[in-house]
C-alpha positions as CSV (number, residue, x, y, z in Angstrom):
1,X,-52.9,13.4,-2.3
2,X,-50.1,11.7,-4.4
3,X,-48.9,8.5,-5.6
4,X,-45.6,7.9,-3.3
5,X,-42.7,6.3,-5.0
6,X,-40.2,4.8,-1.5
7,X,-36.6,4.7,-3.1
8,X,-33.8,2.9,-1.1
9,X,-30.1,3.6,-1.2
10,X,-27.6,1.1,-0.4
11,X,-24.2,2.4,-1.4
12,X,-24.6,6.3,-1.6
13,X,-21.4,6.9,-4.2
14,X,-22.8,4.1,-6.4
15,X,-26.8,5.3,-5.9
16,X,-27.3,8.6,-5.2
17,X,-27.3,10.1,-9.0
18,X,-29.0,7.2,-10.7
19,X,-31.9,7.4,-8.0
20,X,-31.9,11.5,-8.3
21,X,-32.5,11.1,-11.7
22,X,-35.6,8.7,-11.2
23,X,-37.2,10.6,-8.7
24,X,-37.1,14.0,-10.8
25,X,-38.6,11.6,-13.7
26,X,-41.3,10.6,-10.9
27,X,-41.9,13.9,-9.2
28,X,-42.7,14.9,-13.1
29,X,-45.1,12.2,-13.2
30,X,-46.5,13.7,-9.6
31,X,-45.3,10.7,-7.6
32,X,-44.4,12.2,-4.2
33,X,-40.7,10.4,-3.8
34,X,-39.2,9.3,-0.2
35,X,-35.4,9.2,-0.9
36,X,-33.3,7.7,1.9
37,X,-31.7,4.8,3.5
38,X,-32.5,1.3,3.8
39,X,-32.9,1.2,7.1
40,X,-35.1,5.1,7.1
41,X,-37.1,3.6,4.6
42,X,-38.2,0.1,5.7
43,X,-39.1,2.7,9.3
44,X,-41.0,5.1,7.3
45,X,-43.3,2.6,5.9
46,X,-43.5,-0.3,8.9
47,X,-44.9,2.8,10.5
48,X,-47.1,4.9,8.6
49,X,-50.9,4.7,8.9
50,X,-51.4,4.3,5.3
51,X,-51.4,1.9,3.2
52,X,-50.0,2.7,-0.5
53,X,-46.8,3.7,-2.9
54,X,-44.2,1.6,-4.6
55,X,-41.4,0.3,-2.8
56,X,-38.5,0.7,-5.1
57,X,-35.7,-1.9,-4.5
58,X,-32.1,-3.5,-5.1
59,X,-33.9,-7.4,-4.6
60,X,-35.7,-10.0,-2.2
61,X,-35.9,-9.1,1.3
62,X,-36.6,-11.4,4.6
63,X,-40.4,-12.9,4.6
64,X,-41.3,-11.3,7.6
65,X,-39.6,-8.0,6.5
66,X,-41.6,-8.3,3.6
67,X,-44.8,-9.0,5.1
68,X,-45.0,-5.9,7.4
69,X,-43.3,-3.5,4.1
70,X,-46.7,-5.8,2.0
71,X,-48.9,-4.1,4.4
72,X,-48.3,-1.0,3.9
73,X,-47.7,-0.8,-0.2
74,X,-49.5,-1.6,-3.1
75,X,-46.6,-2.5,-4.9
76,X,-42.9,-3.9,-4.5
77,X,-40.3,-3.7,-8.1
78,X,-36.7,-4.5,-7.6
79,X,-33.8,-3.3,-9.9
80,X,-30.7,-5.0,-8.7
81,X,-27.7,-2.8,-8.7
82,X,-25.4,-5.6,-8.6
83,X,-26.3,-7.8,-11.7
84,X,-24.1,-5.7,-13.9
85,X,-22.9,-6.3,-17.5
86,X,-19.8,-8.4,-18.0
87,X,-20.5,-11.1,-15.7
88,X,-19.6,-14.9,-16.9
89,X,-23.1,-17.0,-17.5
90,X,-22.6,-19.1,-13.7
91,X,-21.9,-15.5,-12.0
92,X,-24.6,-14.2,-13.2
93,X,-26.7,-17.4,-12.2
94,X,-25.1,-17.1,-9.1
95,X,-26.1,-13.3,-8.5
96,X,-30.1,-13.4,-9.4
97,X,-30.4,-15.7,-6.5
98,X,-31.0,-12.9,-4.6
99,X,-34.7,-13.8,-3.7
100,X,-36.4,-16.1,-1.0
101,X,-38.9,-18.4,-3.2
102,X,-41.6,-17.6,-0.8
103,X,-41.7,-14.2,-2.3
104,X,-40.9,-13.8,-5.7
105,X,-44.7,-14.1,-6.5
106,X,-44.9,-10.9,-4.2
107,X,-43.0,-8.7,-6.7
108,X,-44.6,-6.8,-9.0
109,X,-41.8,-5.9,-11.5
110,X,-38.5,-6.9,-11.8
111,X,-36.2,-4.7,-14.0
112,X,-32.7,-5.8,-15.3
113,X,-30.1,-4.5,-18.1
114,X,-30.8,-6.6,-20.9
115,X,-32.8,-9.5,-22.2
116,X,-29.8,-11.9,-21.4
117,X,-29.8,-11.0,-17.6
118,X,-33.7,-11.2,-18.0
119,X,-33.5,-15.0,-19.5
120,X,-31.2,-15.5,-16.9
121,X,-33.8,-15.0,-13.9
122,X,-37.0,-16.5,-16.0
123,X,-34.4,-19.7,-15.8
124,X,-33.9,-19.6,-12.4
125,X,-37.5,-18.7,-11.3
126,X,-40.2,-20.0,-13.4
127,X,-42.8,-19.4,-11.5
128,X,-42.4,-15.2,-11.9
129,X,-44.8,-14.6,-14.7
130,X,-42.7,-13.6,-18.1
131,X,-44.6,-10.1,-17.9
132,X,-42.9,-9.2,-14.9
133,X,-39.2,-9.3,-16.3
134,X,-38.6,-6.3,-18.2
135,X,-35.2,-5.3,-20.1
136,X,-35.3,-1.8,-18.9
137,X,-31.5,-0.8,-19.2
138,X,-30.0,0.9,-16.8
139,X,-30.4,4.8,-14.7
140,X,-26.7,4.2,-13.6
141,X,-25.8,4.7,-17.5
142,X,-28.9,7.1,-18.6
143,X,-26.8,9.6,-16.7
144,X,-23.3,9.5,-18.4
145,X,-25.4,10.8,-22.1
146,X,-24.0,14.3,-23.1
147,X,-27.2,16.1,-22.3
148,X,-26.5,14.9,-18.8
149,X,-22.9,15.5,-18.4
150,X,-23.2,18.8,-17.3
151,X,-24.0,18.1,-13.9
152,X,-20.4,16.8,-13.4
153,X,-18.9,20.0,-14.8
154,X,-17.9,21.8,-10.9
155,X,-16.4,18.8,-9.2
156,X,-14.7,17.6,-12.5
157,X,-12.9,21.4,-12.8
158,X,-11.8,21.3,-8.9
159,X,-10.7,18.0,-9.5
160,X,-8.5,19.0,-12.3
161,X,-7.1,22.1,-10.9
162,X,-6.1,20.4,-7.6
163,X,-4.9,17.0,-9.1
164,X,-3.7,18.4,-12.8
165,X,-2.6,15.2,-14.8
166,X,-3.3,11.7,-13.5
167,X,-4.6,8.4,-14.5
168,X,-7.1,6.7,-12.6
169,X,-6.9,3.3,-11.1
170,X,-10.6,2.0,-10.2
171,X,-10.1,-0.9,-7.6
172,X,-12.6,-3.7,-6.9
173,X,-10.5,-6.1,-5.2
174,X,-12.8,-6.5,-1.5
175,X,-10.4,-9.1,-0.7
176,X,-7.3,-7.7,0.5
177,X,-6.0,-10.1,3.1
178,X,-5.4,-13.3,4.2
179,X,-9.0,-13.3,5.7
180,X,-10.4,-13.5,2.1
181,X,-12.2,-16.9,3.1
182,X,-13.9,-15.7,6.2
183,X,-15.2,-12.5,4.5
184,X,-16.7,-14.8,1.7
185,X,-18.4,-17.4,3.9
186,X,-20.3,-14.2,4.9
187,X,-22.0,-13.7,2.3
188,X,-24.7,-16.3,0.3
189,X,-27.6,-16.0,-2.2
190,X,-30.5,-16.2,0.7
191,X,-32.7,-17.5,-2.6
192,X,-31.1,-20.5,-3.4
193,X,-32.0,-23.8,-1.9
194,X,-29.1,-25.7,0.6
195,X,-27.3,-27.5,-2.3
196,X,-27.0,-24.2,-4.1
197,X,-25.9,-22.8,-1.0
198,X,-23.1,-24.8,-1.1
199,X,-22.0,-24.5,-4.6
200,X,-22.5,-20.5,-4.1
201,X,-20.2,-20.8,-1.4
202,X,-17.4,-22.4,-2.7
203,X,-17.7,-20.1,-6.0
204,X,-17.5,-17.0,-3.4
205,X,-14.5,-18.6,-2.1
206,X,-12.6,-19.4,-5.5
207,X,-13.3,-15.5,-6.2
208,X,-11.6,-14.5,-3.4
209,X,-8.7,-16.4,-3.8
210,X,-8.2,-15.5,-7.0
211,X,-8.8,-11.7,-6.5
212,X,-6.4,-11.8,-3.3
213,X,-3.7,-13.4,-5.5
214,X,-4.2,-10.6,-8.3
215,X,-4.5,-7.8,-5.8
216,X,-1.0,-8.6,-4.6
217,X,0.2,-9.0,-8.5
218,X,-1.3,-5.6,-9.7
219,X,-0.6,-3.5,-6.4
220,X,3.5,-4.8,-6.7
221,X,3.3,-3.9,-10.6
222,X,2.4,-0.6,-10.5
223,X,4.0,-0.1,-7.4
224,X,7.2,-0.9,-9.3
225,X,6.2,1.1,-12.4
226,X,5.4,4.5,-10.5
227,X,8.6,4.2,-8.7
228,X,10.6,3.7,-11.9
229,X,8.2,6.5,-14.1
230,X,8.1,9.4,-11.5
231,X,6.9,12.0,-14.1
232,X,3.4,9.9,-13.7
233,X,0.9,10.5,-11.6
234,X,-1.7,7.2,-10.4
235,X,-4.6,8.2,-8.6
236,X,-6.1,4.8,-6.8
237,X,-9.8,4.8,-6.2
238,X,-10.6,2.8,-3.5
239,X,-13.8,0.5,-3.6
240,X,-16.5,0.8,-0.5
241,X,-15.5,-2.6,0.5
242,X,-11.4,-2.3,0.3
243,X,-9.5,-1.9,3.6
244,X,-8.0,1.3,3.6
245,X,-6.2,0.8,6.6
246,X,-4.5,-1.8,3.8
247,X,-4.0,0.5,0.9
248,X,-2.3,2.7,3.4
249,X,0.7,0.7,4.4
250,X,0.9,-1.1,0.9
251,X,1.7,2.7,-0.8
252,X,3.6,4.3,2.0
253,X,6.0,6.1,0.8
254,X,5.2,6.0,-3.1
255,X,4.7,9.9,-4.0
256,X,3.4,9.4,-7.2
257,X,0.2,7.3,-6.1
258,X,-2.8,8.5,-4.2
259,X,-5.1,6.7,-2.7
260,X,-8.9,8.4,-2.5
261,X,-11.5,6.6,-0.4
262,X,-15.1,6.4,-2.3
263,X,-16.8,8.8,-0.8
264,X,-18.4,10.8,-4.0
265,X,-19.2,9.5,-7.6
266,X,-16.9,8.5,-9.1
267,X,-17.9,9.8,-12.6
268,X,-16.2,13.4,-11.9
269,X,-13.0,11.5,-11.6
270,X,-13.0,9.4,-14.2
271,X,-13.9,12.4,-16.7
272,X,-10.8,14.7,-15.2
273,X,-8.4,11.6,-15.7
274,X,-6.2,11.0,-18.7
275,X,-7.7,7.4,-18.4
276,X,-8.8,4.4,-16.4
277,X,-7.0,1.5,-15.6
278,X,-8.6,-2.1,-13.6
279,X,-8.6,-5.5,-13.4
280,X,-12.0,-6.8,-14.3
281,X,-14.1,-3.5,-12.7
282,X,-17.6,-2.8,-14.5
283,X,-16.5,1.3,-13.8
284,X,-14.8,0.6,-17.3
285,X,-17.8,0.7,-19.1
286,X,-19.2,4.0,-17.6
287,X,-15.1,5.2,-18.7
288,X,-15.7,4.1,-22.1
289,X,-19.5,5.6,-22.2
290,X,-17.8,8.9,-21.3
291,X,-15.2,8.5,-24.2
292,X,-12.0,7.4,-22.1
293,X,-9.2,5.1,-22.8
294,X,-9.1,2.4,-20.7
295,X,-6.8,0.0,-19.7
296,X,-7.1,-3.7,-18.5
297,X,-4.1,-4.8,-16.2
298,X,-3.9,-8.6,-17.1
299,X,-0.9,-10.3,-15.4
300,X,-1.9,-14.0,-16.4
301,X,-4.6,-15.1,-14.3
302,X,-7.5,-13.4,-16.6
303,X,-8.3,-15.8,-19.3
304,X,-10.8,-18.1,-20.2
305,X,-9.3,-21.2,-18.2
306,X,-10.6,-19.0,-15.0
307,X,-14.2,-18.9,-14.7
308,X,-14.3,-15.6,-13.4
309,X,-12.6,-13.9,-16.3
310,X,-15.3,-11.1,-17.1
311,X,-14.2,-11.6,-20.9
312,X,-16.7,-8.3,-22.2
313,X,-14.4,-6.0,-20.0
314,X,-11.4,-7.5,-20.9
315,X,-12.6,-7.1,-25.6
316,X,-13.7,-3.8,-24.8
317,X,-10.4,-2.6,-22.9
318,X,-6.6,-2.4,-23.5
319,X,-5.1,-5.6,-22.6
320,X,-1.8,-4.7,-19.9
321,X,0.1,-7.3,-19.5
322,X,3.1,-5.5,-18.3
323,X,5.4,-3.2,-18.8
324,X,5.1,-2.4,-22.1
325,X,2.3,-2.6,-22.4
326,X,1.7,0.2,-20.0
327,X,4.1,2.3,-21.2
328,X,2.4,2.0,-24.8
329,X,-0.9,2.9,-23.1
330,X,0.2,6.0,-21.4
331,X,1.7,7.2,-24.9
332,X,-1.5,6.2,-27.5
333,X,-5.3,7.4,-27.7
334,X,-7.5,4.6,-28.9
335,X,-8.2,4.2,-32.2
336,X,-11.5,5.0,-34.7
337,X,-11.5,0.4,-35.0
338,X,-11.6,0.0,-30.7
339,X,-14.5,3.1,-30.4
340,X,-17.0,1.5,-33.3
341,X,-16.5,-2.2,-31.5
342,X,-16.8,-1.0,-28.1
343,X,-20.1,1.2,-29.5
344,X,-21.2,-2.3,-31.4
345,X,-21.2,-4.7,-27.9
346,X,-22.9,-1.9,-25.9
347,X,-25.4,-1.6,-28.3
348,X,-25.8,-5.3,-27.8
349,X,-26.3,-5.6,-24.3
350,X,-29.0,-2.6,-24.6
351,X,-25.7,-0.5,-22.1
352,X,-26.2,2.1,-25.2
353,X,-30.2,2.3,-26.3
354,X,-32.9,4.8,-27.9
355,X,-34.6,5.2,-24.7
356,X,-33.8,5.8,-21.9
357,X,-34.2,3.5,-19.0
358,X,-36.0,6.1,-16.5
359,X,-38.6,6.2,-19.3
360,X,-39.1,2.6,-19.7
361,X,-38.9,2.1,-15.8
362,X,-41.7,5.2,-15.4
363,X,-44.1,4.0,-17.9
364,X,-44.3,0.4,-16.2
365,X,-44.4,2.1,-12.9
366,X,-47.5,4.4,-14.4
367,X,-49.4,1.4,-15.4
368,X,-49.3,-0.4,-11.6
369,X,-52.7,0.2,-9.6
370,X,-51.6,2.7,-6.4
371,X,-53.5,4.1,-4.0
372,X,-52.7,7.6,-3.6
373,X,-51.6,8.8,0.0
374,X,-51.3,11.9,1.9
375,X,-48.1,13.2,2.9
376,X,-46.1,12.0,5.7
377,X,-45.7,14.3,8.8
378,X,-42.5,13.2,10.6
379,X,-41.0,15.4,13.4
380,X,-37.4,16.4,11.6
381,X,-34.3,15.0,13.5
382,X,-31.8,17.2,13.8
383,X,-28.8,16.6,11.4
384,X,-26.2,17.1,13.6
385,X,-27.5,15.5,16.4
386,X,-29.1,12.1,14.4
387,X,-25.7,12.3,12.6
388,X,-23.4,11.9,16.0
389,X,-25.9,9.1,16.9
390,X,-25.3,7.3,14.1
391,X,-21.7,7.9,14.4
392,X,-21.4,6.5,17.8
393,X,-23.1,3.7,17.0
394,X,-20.8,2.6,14.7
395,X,-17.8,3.1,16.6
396,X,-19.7,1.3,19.4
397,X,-20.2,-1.9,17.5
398,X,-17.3,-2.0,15.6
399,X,-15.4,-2.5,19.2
400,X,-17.9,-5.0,20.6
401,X,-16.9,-6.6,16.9
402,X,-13.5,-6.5,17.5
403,X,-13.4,-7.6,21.3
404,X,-16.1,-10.8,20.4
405,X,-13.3,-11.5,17.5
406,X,-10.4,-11.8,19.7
407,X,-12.0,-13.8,22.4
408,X,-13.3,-16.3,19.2
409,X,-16.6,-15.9,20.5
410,X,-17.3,-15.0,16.5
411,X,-15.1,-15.4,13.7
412,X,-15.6,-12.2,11.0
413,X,-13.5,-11.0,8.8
414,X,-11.9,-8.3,10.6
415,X,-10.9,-5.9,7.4
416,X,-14.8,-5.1,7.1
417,X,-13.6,-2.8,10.0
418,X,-11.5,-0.6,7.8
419,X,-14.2,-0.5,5.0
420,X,-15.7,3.0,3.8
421,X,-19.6,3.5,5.6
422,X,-22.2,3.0,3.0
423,X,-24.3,5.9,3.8
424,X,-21.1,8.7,3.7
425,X,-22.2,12.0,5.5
426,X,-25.8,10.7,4.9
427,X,-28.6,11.4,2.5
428,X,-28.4,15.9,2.6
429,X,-31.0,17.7,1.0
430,X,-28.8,20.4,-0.3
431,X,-27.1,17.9,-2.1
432,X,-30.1,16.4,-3.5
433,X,-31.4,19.4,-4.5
434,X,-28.3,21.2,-6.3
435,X,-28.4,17.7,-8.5
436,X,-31.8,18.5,-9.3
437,X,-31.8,21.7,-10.9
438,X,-29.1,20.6,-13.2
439,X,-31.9,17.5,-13.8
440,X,-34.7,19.8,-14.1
441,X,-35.9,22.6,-16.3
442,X,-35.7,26.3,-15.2
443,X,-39.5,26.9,-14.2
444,X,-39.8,23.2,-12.2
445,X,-41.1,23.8,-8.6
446,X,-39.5,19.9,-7.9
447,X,-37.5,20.4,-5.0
448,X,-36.0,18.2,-1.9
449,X,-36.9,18.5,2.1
450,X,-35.0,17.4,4.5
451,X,-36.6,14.9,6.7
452,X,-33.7,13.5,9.0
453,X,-30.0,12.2,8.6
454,X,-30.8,9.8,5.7
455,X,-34.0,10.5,4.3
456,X,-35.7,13.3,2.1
457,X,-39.1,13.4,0.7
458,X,-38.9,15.4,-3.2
459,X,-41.9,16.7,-4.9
């Protein structure tokens, strides 16, 4: 018997490496670790016999989610993957409200970045006991030290001998289209009471407007620039919630940008570029951690009259505000002056720390009173087989989507059609597992079984 540690993955590209990491950290700590999907996770526990383990999560869930997931754990800690570092003080306000008030008290831990995030959500719940907040830093960035590197080493070579020279442009626009508004009204902090609701709202839809207005700025600039600087090579990176049905026609015909869809980690690409160009995209800071130059395209609309300006990425970047600009980026390395500030600020907001945050998270995890449990025996689904299912599925619904939207019958944003699938080519144990012995030492028995599509048990 084992204490079981239930980690959830939302967004594999974004997930997979940080949560690898933690479960090798666990599985050293003989936690028995259930990696997997949201959705093969919430099943696994709703419908074991036992009752024990930590669910490991992004944030709040549903009450009655929560209630059956309460049965069956000792223990529910969030770390929220989307309260990231360079957020403006109302976004950030705006983000933590990511609980329902009837069960925040239900939480046992709650880790963020830093102590300013942390203030942040003792602010906006003051009922969650002060113990419960803890500054753990982050398993996202406890990966990009140079002891860890390493395990980026294969893909980054393929990359560079199949792609040579190239700068990478990380996108995070979401809002692509003229259907910006629909696609934010979708989406509201399920914590916040109804007049929050309806500030949160509006925000969402100010955002948007402002990101589709920049997205059509930056995509003509560089458009412009490649076609005029041929020699140069742009590699766009796609985010999971871009239409790439979009990207597509916008660079049709422009040989000297590619467009990749975000299937993988990202990390491998960033280290074989010759730098990293966006617009207000937190991927800079994992480019700077991994010593790259990196270049903020600013074509008026990010300063501090917009409340969205994320004014950290912008001091800790190369300001581009056009063409020279560019040009004078492409040709110069930053300097010793940019490399100590940028090292300064992350020290600050605890991005760059003494410990690591799988230590911290660990040792508060170790403390927590859990049942130990047996192990799960689940008839394996066939990969291939579950795969197709869920495959179909998609396709199925995506239709009914699409029909419902052109009778009016709903009104969604119809570009979330063209978006890349969370879980990409699901949660493979091979995978898992080659990740690990890069993590691990030589004589560790820790290891990854395959349990179905999207879920693997490591111990």
């Amino acid at each position: 018997m084992k204490k079981t540690l239930y980690l959830c993955i939302e967004i594999k590209v974004r997930e997979l490496l940080p949560k690898i990491y933690l479960s090798y950290l666990a599985a050293k700590n003989n936690y028995r670790i259930y990696l997997g999907s949201r959705e093969e996770i919430f099943n696994l526990i709703i419908n074991k016999k036992s009752r024990g383990g930590i669910f490991f999560y992004k944030a709040g869930l549903q009450n009655k989610l929560l209630e059956k997931i309460d049965l069956k754990t000792d223990h529910h800690v969030v770390l929220d993957e989307e309260v990231a570092p360079g957020f403006t003080n109302a976004q950030y306000r705006n983000r933590v409200l990511s609980f329902h008030r009837e069960t925040v008290n239900r939480i046992s831990t709650f880790f963020y970045l830093n102590k300013k995030i942390s203030n942040i959500v003792k602010n906006q719940y003051p009922q969650i006991l002060k113990n419960k907040i803890i500054s753990s830093g982050w398993p996202r960035f406890d990966i990009l030290s140079k002891k860890y590197l390493k395990i980026f080493k294969k893909k980054v070579d393929l990359i560079k001998k199949n792609e040579k020279n190239f700068y990478l442009f990380v996108s995070d626009f979401g809002y692509m289209s003229k259907n910006y508004e629909v696609y934010a009204n979708e989406y509201y902090p399920w914590g916040a009471k109804k007049n929050q609701i309806k500030k949160a709202k509006k925000l969402q839809v100010d955002e948007a407007k402002i990101t589709f207005e920049d997205f059509k700025k930056v995509t003509s600039f560089l458009i412009k620039y490649m076609r005029n600087n041929k020699s140069q090579k742009i590699i766009i990176r796609a985010h999971p919630t871009d239409s790439i049905v979009i990207w597509k026609k916008l660079l049709q015909g422009v040989k000297n940008i590619k467009l990749i869809k975000p299937t993988d980690d990202i990390i491998p690409w960033i280290l074989a570029s010759s730098g990293v160009l966006h617009r207000g995209c937190t991927t800079s800071i994992q480019s700077k951690l991994v010593g790259k130059k990196v270049g903020y395209i600013n074509l008026g609309s990010h300063n501090r009259k917009n409340k969205f300006f994320k004014e950290f990425l912008y001091s800790i970047s190369n300001p581009i505000k056009g063409k020279k600009d560019l040009d004078k980026w492409l040709q110069n390395e930053d300097g010793k002056k940019k490399q100590d500030f940028v090292k300064k600020k992350f020290k600050l907001l605890n991005i760059i720390s003494n410990r690591e945050s799988g230590h911290v998270i660990m040792e508060t995890l170790n403390k927590l009173l859990v049942k130990k449990e047996n192990k799960i025996i689940l008839k394996s689904k066939n990969n291939i087989f579950y795969g197709k299912i869920l495959l179909y599925k998609s396709i199925v619904l995506r239709k009914i989507l699409i029909l419902l939207n052109k009778l009016k019958i709903v009104n969604k944003n119809m570009d979330r059609f063209d978006f890349t699938p969370k879980i990409t080519n699901g949660i493979n144990s091979n995978e898992v597992n080659y990740y690990l012995r890069l993590f691990k030492k030589k004589n560790s028995k820790i290891s990854a079984k395959k349990i179905n599509h999207e879920l693997v048990v490591i111990e």
